[in-house]
C-alpha positions in Angstrom: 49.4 42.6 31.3 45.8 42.4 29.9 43.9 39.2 31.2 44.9 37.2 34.9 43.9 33.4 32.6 46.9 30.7 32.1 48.0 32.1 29.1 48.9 35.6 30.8 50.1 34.4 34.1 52.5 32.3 32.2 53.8 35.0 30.9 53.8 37.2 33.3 56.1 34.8 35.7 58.5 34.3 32.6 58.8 38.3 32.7 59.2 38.3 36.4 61.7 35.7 36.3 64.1 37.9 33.7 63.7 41.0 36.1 61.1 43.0 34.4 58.2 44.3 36.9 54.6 43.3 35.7 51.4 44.5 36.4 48.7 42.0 35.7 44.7 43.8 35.1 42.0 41.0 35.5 38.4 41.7 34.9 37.1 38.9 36.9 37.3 38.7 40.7 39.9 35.4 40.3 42.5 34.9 37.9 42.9 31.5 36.1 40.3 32.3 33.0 38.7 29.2 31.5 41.0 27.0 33.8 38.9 28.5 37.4 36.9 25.8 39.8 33.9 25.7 41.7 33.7 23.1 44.8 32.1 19.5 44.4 31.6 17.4 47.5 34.8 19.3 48.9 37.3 18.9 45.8 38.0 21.4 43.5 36.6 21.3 40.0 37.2 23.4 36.4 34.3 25.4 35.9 35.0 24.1 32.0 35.7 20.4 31.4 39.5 20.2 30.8 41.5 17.2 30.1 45.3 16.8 28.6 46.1 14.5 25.4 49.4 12.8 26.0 51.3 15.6 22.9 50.6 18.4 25.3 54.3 18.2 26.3 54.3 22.1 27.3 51.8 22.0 29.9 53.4 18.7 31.1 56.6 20.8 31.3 54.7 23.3 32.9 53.6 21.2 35.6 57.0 19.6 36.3 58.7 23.4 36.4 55.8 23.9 39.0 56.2 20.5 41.0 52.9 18.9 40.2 54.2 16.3 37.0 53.7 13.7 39.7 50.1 14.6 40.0 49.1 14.7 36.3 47.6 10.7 35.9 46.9 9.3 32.3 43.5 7.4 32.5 41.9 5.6 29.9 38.4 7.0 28.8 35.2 5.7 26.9 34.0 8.0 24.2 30.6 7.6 22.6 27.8 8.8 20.0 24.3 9.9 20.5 22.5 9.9 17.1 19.4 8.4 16.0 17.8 8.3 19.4 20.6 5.8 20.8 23.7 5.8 22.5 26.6 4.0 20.5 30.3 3.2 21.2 32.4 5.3 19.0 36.6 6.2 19.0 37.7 2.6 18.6 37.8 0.1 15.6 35.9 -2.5 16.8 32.7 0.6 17.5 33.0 2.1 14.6 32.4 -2.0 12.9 29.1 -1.5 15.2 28.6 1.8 14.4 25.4 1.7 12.5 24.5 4.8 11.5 27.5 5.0 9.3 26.4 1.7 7.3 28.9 -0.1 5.6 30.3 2.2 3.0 30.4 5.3 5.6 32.2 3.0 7.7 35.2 2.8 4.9 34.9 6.4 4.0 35.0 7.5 8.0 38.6 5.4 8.1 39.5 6.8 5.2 38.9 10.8 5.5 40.5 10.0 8.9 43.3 8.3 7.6 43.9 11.1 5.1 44.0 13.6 7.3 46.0 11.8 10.2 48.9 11.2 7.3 49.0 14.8 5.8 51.8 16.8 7.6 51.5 20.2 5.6 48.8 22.1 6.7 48.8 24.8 4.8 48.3 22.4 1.8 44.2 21.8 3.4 44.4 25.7 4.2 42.2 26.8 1.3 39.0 24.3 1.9 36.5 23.8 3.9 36.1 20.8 6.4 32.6 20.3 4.3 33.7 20.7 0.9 36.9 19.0 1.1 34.6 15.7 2.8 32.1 16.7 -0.4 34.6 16.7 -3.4 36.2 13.4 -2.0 33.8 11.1 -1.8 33.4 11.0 1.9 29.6 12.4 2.2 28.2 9.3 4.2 31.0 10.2 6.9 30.0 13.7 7.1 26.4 13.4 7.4 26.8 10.9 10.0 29.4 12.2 11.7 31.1 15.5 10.8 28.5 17.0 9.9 26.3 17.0 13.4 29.2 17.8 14.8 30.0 20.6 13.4 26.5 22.3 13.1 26.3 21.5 17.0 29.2 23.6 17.4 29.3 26.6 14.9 25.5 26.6 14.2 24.6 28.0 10.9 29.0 29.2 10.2 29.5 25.0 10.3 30.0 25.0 6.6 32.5 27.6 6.5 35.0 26.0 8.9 38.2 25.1 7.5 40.0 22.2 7.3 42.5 23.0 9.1 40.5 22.6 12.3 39.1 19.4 11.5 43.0 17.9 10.8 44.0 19.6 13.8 41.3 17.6 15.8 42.3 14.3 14.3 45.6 14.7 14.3 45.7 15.9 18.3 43.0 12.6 19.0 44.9 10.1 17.5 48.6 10.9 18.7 46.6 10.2 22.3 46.2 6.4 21.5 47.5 3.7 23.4 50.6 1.3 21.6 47.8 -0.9 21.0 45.7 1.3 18.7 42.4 0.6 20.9 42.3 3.1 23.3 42.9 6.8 24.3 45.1 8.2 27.1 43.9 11.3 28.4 45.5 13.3 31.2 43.4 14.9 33.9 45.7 16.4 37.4 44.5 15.7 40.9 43.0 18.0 42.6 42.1 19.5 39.5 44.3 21.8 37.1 43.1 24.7 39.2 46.4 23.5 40.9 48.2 24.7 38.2 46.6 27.6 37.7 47.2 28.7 41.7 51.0 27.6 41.6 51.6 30.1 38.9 49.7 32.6 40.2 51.6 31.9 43.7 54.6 32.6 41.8 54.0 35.6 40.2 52.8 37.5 43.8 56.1 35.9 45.3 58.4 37.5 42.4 57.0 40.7 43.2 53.5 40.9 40.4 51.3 43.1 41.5 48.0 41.0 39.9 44.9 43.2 40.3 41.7 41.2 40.2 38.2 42.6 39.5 40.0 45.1 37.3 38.6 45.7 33.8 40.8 47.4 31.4 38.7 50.4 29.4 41.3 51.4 27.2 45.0 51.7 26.3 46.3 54.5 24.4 49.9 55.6 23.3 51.3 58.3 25.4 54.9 58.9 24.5 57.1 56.2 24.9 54.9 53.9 26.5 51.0 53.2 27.3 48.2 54.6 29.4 45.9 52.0 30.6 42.8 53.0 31.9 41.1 51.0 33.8 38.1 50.8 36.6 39.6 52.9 39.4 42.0 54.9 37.9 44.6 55.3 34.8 48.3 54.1 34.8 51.3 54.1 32.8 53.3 51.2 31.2 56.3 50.9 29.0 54.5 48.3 27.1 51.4 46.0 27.6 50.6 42.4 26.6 47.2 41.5 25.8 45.7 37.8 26.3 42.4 38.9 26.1 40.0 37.3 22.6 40.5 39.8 19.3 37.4 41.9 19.4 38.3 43.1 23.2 41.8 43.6 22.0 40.2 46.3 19.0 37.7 47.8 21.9 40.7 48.8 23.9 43.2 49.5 21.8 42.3 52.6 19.3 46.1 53.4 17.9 46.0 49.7 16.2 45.9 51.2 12.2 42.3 51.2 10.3 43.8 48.4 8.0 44.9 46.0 10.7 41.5 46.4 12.5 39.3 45.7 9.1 41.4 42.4 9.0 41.4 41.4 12.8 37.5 42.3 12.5 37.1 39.2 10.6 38.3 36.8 13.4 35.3 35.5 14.9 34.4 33.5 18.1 31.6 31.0 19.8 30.6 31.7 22.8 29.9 28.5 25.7 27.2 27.3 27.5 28.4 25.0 30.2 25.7 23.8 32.6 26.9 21.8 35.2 24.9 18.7 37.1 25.8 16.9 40.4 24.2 14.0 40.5 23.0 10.9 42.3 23.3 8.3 40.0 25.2 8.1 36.6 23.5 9.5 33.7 25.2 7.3 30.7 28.5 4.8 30.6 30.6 7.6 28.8 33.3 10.0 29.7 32.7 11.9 26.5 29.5 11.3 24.5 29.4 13.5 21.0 25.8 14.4 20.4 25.2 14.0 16.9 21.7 14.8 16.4 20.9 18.8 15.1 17.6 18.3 17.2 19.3 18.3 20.9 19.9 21.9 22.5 23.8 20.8 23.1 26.9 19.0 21.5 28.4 16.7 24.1 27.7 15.2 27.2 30.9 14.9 29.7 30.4 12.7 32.6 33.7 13.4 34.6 33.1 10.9 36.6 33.3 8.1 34.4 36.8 9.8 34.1 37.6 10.3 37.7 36.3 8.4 40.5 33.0 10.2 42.0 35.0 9.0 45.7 37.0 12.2 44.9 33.4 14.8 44.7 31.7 13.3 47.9 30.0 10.5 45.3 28.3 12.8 43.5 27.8 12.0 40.1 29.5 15.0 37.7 27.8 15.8 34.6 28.8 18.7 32.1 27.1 19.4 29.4 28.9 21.2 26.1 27.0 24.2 24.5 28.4 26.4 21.8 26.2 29.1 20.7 27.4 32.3 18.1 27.4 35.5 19.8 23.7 36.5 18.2 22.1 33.3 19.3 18.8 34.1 21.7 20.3 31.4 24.1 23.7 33.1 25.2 21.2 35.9 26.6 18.5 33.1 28.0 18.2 33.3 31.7 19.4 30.2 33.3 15.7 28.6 33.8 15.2 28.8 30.2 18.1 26.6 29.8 17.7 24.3 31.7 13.7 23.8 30.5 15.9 22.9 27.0 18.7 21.1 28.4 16.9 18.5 30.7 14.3 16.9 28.6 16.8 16.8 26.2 18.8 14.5 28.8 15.9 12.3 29.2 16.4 11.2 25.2 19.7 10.3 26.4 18.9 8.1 29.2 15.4 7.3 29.5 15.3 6.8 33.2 16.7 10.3 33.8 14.7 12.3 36.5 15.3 15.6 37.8 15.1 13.8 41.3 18.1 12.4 40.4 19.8 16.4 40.4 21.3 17.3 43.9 22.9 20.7 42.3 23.4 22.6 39.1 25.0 25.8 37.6 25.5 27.4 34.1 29.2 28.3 33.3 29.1 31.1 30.2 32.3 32.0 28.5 32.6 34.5 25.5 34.7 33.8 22.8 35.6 30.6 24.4 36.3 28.9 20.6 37.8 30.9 17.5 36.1 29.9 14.0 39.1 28.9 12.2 38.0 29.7 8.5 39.8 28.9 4.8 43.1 31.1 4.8 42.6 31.9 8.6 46.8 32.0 8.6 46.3 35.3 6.8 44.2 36.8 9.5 46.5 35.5 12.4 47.9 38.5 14.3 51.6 38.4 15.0 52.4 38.1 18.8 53.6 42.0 18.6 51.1 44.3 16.9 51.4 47.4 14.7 52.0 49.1 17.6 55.3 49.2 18.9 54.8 48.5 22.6 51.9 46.4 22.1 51.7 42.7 22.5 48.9 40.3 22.1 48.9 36.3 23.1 45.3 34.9 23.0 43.3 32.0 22.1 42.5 33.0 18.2 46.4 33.1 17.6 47.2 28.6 18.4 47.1 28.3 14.8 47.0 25.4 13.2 46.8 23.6 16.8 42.7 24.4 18.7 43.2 25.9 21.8 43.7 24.5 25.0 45.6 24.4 28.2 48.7 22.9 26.8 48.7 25.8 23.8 48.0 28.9 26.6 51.1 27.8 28.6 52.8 27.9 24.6 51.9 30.8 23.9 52.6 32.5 27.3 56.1 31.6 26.7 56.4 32.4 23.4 55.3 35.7 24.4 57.7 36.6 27.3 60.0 35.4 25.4 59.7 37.3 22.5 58.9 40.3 24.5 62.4 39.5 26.0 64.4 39.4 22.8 62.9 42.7 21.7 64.2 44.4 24.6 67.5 42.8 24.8 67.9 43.3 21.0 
C-alpha cells in the first residue's frame, strides 16, 4: 500500500480483515493525510478544515463500524459572502433577498441556475460544458459574475473557465441535500475530539490485525518483477504480490514506469491545485461566520473558516480558530513563498474583512501546504478517470482524482478505500 491517509488505511484494514497481509509505505512521519491534527489549547484539531454534510452516509458508517457514530454532532452553521468590501449573509432565502450584489434579476437567475442544477440527476448529460459557459449560454451571467464566478477564479486561478460542470452540480447538489426539513438552514457534521479520532481508530486497527504501517517512508519506485512488484523505497527495496496506490495521479506515473505510453499521455492530463491553509488562534472573533466565501479576485484567499463559530472555542482553551482557504496551481510563485511572505498578503487582507482586526489580536499561527489537495475536474473528465486497477495487472490505484462525479472528501476516501479492497478481493477470489 502506497500512502498511510484515510483512503489507504481504509483499505488496508478491509484487506486485513479478509486475511491478506498488508504493508502500508507512508512518506510523512504520521499517517492520516489531509485528515492529520495539530494541538489547540489541548484539543486536537485537522490541520485542514473538515466538516461532514448529512449524505456522507459512508463515513457515518465508518464511524459507527469504529465506535465513534455517537461522537459525530450535526450543528447548524452560518455561511456568508465577502464581496464588494462587505460582509453579507448568504446560503439562505431570506440572504440571498438581501443579497445585494446580485440585484434583483441576479437574484432570480442565482435560484434558478441553482434550481436547474439541484433537479438534474444525469450527470453525464452537463459532462460536456463548462461551469462558465453553461451559466453564459443560459442566461444566468448576473449569477456568475456575482457569485460563481469569484469563486471559481479564487479557486482554480487562471484554469476557472475550463472547469466543468460537473463540479459545480456536484457542489450544489452535495450543499443542498445538507438542509434542514425547513429549507432555512444547513446541518453540517463535525466529530468531537476532532476526526483525527477516526483517522487513529483505523490506524489502531490495522497495527492490531497484524499491518506493518511504515511511516516516514517514501516510495521511489515500483517496477514489475515476475509475478509481483518491487517497491523501492527510502531504506531499502521489497517485494509484493501486488500494490495499491492512494497517492494523487502524477506521483502514481513518477513511480510506476510499466503503466503503458498511452495510459500515461491520458493520466498526464489530470491536473491538481495545490493548498495554502494558514491557521490563526485568536483572541477575539474575527467575523460572525463559520464559512465566509470570499468573492472578490482582489483578496490573496477564497474562504475564511472560523471553526469556532462552528464549535465552541471552550473546547481549544478559548482561543478563537481561524483558517484561512488558499488554492494556488502548482506554477503559482505563492506555493513556493516562504511563510512570512504569506502572511504579509494574508493579514492586511483580513483587516478588509473586519476593520478592527489587529495582529495583537494573534496568539499563534501556522501554514498548512498540501499538493494536489483538489483535482480540476474538466469537460469529459469521465474519460480520463482511471479504473481502480490499472493496465498493470497487479497494480491498483484509489485516490482523490478518481470520486467522480462526487468532489472529494472524507466521506468519498472511506468509499473509495472500500471499493478498493473490495475489488482487490474479488480479483483474487475470482
Amino acid at each position: 500500500m502506497i500512502g498511510g491517509g484515510l483512503a489507504g488505511l481504509v483499505a488496508a484494514d478491509r484487506l486485513l480483515g479478509a486475511g491478506l497481509p498488508v504493508t502500508v509505505f507512508e512518506k510523512f512521519p504520521e499517517a492520516g493525510g489531509l485528515v492529520g491534527v495539530v494541538e489547540v489549547g489541548g484539543t486536537a484539531l485537522e490541520r485542514y478544515y473538515h466538516h461532514l454534510f448529512t449524505s456522507d452516509v459512508d463515513y457515518v458508517s465508518f464511524a459507527e463500524e469504529f465506535g465513534l457514530g455517537g461522537d459525530l454532532m450535526w450543528l447548524k452553521s452560518r455561511m456568508g459572502f465577502f464581496s464588494g468590501g462587505k460582509l453579507w449573509d448568504f446560503g439562505t432565502p431570506a440572504s440571498l433577498l438581501s443579497f445585494a450584489p446580485l440585484g434583483i434579476l441576479g437574484r432570480l437567475e442565482f435560484v434558478l441556475s441553482t434550481l436547474k442544477l439541484r433537479q438534474s440527476g444525469d450527470w453525464q448529460s452537463l459532462e460536456g460544458d463548462t461551469a462558465v459557459a453553461w451559466m453564459r449560454r443560459n442566461g444566468y451571467s448576473r449569477a456568475l459574475d456575482a457569485v460563481w464566478g469569484p469563486l471559481l477564479f479564487q479557486k482554480y486561478g487562471k484554469r476557472a473557465g475550463e472547469v466543468g460542470l460537473v463540479w459545480l452540480w456536484g457542489k450544489i447538489a452535495l450543499r443542498t441535500r445538507s438542509r434542514d426539513k425547513t429549507g432555512l438552514g444547513e446541518r453540517l457534521g463535525y466529530m468531537k475530539g476532532s476526526f483525527g479520532r477516526g483517522v487513529a481508530a483505523v490506524l489502531a486497527r490495522v497495527r492490531a490485525r497484524g499491518g506493518d504501517v511504515r511511516t516516514s517512508r517514501p516510495v521511489k519506485i515500483v517496477k514489475k518483477a515476475g509475478g509481483g512488484f518491487d517497491v523501492e523505497f527510502a531504506g531499502g527495496t521489497e517485494t509484493f504480490d501486488l500494490v495499491l496506490s492512494t497517492v494523487a495521479i502524477p506521483e502514481l506515473l513518477r513511480l510506476a514506469p510499466d503503466l503503458p505510453e498511452d495510459v500515461r499521455r491520458t493520466w498526464s492530463a489530470i491536473s491538481y491545485c495545490h493548498a495554502l491553509c494558514p491557521i490563526l488562534e485568536l483572541d477575539r472573533s474575527l467575523s460572525p461566520y463559520y464559512w465566509l466565501n470570499v468573492g472578490d479576485a482582489s483578496m490573496p484567499f477564497g474562504g475564511v473558516i472560523e471553526h469556532t463559530n462552528f464549535i465552541p472555542r471552550e473546547e481549544y482553551g478559548g482561543r478563537h480558530v481561524v483558517y484561512i482557504s488558499n488554492y494556488v496551481l502548482p506554477d503559482d510563485p505563492k506555493w513556493k513563498s516562504p511563510d512570512a511572505a504569506l502572511w504579509a498578503e494574508y493579514l492586511p487582507a483580513l483587516k478588509r474583512i473586519n476593520p478592527a482586526f489587529d495582529e495583537s489580536w494573534i496568539l499563534k499561527k501556522q501554514i498548512g501546504r498540501a499538493e494536489y489537495a483538489q483535482p480540476i475536474v474538466v469537460p469529459g473528465y469521465s474519460k480520463l478517470l482511471p479504473p481502480l486497477e490499472t493496465p498493470v495487472p497487479g497494480l491498483w490505484s484509489a485516490c482523490m482524482a478518481q470520486i467522480y462525479p462526487e468532489d472529494r472528501g472524507q466521506n468519498y476516501a472511506v468509499r473509495i478505500g472500500r471499493d478498493a479492497a473490495d475489488a482487490i478481493l474479488k480479483k483474487l477470489r475470482g
